[in-house]
N, C-alpha and C positions, 0 to 999 in steps of 0.2 A: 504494500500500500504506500503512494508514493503521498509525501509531506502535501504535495498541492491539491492532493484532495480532502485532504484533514488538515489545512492548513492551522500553524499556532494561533492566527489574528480571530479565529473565527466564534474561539469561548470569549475574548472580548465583545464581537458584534452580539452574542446571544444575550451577554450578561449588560451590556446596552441596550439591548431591544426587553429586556427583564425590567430593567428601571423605567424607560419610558411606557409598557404596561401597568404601570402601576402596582406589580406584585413585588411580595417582600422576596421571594425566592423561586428558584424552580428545581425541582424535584426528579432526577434521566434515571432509569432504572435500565437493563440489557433491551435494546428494543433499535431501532430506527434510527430514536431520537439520539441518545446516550452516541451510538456510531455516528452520528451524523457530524456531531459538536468535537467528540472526541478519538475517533476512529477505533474504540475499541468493542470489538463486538465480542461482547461479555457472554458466558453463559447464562440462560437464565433459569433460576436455580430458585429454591424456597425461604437460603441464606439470601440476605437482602447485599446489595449491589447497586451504591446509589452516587452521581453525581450528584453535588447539592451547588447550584450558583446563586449566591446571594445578589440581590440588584446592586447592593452595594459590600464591600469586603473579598474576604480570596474565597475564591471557590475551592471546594475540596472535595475528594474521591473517597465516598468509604465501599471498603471491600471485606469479605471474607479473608482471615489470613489465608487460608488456603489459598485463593484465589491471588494475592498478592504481586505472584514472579509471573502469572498473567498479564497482570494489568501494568507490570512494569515495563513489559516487554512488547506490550502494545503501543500504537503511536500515543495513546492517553502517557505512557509514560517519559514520554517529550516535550509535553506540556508545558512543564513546571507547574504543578498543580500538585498540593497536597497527595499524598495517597494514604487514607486513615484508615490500617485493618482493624478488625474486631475479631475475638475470640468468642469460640463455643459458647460461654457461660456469660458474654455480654450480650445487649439489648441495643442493637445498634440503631432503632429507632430512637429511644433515648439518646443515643452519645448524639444523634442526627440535632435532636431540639436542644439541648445542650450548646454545641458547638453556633446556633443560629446567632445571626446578629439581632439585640434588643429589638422590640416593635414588629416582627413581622408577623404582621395579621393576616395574609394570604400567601396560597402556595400556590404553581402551577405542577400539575403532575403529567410526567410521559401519560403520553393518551395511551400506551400499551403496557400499564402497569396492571397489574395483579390489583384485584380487588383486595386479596386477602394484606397485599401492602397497604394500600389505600386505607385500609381501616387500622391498620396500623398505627399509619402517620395520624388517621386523625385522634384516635389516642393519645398520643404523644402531643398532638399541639392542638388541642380540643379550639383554641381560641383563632387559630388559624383557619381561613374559608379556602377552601379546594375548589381549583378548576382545571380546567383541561393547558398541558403548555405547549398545546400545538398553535394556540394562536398567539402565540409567542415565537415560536419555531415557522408557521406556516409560508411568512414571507419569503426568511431565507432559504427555506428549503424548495419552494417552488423556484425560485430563480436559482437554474442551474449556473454555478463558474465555468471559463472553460475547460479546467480539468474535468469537472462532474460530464459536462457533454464528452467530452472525448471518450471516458469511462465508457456511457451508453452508445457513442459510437462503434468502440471495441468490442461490446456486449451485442448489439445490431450487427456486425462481422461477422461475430463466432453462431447465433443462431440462426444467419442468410448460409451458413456452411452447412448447418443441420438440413434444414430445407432441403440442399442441393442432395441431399444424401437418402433425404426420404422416399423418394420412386424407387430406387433400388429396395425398400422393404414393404411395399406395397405390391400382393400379387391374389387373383382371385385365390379362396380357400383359405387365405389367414384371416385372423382372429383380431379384432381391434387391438385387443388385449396383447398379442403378439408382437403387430408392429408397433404398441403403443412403448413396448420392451425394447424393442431394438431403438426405438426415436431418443429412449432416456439415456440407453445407453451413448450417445452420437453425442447429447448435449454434453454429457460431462468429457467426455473426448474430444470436441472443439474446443476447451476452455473454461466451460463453466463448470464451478465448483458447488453446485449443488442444482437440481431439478428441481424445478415449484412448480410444473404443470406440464402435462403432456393429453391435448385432447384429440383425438382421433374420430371423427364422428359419420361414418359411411350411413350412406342411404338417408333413412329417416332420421337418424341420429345424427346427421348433421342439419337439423330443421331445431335441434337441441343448441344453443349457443355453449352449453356447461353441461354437455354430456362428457359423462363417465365410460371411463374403458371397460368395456363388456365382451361377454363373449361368440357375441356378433359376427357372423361368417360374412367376409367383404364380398359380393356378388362383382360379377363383368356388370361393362355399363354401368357401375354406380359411381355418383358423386363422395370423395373425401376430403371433409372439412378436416385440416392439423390446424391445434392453437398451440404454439410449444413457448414456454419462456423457462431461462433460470438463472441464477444469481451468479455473477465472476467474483473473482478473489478479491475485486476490488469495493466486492458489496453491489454493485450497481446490477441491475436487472433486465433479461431482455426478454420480450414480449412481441409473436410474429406470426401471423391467421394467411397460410395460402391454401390453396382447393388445387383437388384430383379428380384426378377418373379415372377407374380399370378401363380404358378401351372409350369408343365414342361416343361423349354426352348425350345425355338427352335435349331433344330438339327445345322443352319449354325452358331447362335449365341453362342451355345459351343464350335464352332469349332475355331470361331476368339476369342472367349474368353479365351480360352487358352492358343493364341499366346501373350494376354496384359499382362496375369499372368505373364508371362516368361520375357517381355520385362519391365514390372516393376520393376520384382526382381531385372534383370540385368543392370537398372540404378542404383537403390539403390548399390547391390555389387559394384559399379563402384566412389561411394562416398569415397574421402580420401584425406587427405592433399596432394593439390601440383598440383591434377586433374583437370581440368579445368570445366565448366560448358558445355560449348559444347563439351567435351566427356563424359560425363553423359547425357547430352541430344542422343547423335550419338548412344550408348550402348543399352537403349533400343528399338532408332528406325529403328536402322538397325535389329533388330530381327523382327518387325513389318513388315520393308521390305521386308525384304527375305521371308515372306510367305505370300508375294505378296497383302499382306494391306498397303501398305506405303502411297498411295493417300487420305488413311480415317483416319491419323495422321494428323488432320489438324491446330493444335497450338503448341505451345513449350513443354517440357517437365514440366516445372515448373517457379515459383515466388518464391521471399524472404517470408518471412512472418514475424512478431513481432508486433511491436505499429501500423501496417496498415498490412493488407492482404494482399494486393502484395507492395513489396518495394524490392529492392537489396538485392541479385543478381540476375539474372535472369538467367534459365536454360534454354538454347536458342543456335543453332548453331550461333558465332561470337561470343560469351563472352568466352574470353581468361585467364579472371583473375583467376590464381588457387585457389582452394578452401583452406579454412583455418580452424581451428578449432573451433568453435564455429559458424558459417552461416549456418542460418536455413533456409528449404526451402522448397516445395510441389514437391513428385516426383510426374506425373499424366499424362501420358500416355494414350490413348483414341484412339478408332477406331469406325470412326461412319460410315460402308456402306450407310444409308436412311433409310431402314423400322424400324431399330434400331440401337442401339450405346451402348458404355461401356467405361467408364473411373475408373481406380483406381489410390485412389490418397490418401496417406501418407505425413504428415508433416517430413522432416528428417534432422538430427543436424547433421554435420559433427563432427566429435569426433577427438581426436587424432592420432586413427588408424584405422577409418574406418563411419561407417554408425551408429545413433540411429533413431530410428523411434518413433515419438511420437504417433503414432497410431496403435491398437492393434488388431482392432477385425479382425475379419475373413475376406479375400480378396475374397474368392470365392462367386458362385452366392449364396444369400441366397434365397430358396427357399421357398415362402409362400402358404400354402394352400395346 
């Protein structure tokens, strides 16, 4: 993990954007958030594991001692940030309220903290008011640096290679479930160090947006929806929807598949400082509509993506925040009548003047066999 994606400056910008929210502290537990600020992607464990940054004072790391030559050895331990272990027979919620600076009446907590923490904490500082410290986080983390793009550019790489590799395990008589084995195996062989999703959805089951690998016999003739994404060493995440076919489509699935072509491009073109999410969303699905598929658009156009797979912002009618330069995000548009479906779905970085697409190969059906 290279320093310029965990940069040092960046528990200063959090522990400023802390103070100008008006909370007394924020609360990172092993999750997103915690990696995002500090690059350490913590175990997460039942023993608590908490960055604590005051709005104002030093921030400080308490850990498990076990856990300790972890956290030193992560880029959290380049910091220069405290690292406060606790032992078996301490209460390191306590040492947590202990160590606070006087007056602070509100906390924000990792939005993926454990309840069973959460009530913890509010134990420990009963007088203190809990909120979520994603809207504390949310700005800087929707605006990707350009090491953060690059990360999902090299993530966008490694599973356009997946991709290229999938027709080779596509063949009438295998088993969703099969090729969905060989696809997992491809991803972590390109580079990715861990698999978060591999959907394979032939025939009807790709009219399913979130179908599960079953054990579905792939028929000739049939359409195959892949959604494959997973996470590289660097944290960052990749996310990337092409369509198959054993042998020659069907005549009505070329037909709708060519209105998704169109109404994909035409979100993507619709990408640029200033534009809003819900008209990038509207862009391609008013092309969907007007050739009277608009009922078989049945989810949003798109998620954030970076240190989680979906996170802000969300490409959705009602999100008004205009877009900025550096928010990354899935264009993926879909039309699933019932006997079959299609989605194409590109990771895309809003630029300064317009659209990058982290994903390269070919949109159209690839035809197998």
């Amino acid at each position: 993990m290279t320093t310029e994606l965990y940069p040092r400056e960046r528990l200063a910008q959090v522990q400023k954007a802390t103070a100008e929210s008006g909370l007394g502290a924020l609360f990172l537990t092993p999750g997103p958030d915690l990696r995002y600020v500090t690059g350490y992607n913590a175990l997460p464990l039942e023993r608590l594991t908490c960055l604590v940054v005051p709005a104002a004072g030093d921030p400080f790391l308490v850990v498990p001692r076990l856990e300790l030559p972890a956290a030193q050895e992560s880029p959290a331990g380049g910091l220069g940030v405290e690292l406060v272990p606790w032992d078996e027979t301490d209460d390191p919620y306590a040492l947590v309220a202990k160590r606070l600076p006087q007056g602070v009446n509100s906390v924000g907590l990792a939005d993926r903290m454990w309840a069973m923490m959460v009530l913890r904490f509010r134990a420990a500082l009963p007088a203190a008011e809990q909120v979520l410290a994603g809207k504390v986080l949310r700005g800087l983390r929707m605006r990707k640096s350009a090491a953060e793009v690059a990360a999902l550019r090299e993530a966008g790489a490694a599973i356009d290679r997946v991709h290229q590799r999938v027709p080779g395990f596509l063949r009438p008589s295998r088993t969703e479930r099969e090729v969905g084995r060989d696809i997992a195996d491809a991803i972590i062989a390109e580079g990715h160090e861990t698999v978060d999703f591999v959907i394979v959805g032939s025939g009807p089951n790709g009219a399913n947006p979130h179908a599960e690998l079953s054990d579905r016999v792939i028929q000739p003739g049939e359409p195959v929806v892949v959604d494959i994404g997973g996470t590289m060493p660097s944290g960052y995440c990749s996310d990337s929807t092409r369509n198959y076919c054993i042998g020659t489509p069907p005549g009505d699935y070329l037909t709708y598949y060519r209105v998704l072509r169109e109404a994909q491009q035409a979100s993507c073109d619709a990408v640029k400082p200033g534009v809003t999410p819900e008209a990038v969303d509207a862009a391609g699905r008013d092309v969907i509509a007007a050739a009277g598929y608009g009922e078989y658009f049945i989810h949003r156009t798109g998620h954030g993506i970076g240190l989680e797979t979906h996170e802000e912002p969300y490409i959705v009618s009602g999100n008004t925040e205009p877009l900025e330069p550096g928010m990354a995000f899935s264009i993926e548009p879909g039309i699933y009548p019932g006997e079959h479906g299609a989605r194409i779905e590109d990771i895309a970085v809003c630029t300064e003047d317009g659209c990058e697409r982290m994903n390269l190969t070919d949109r159209d059906v690839v035809v197998v066999g």
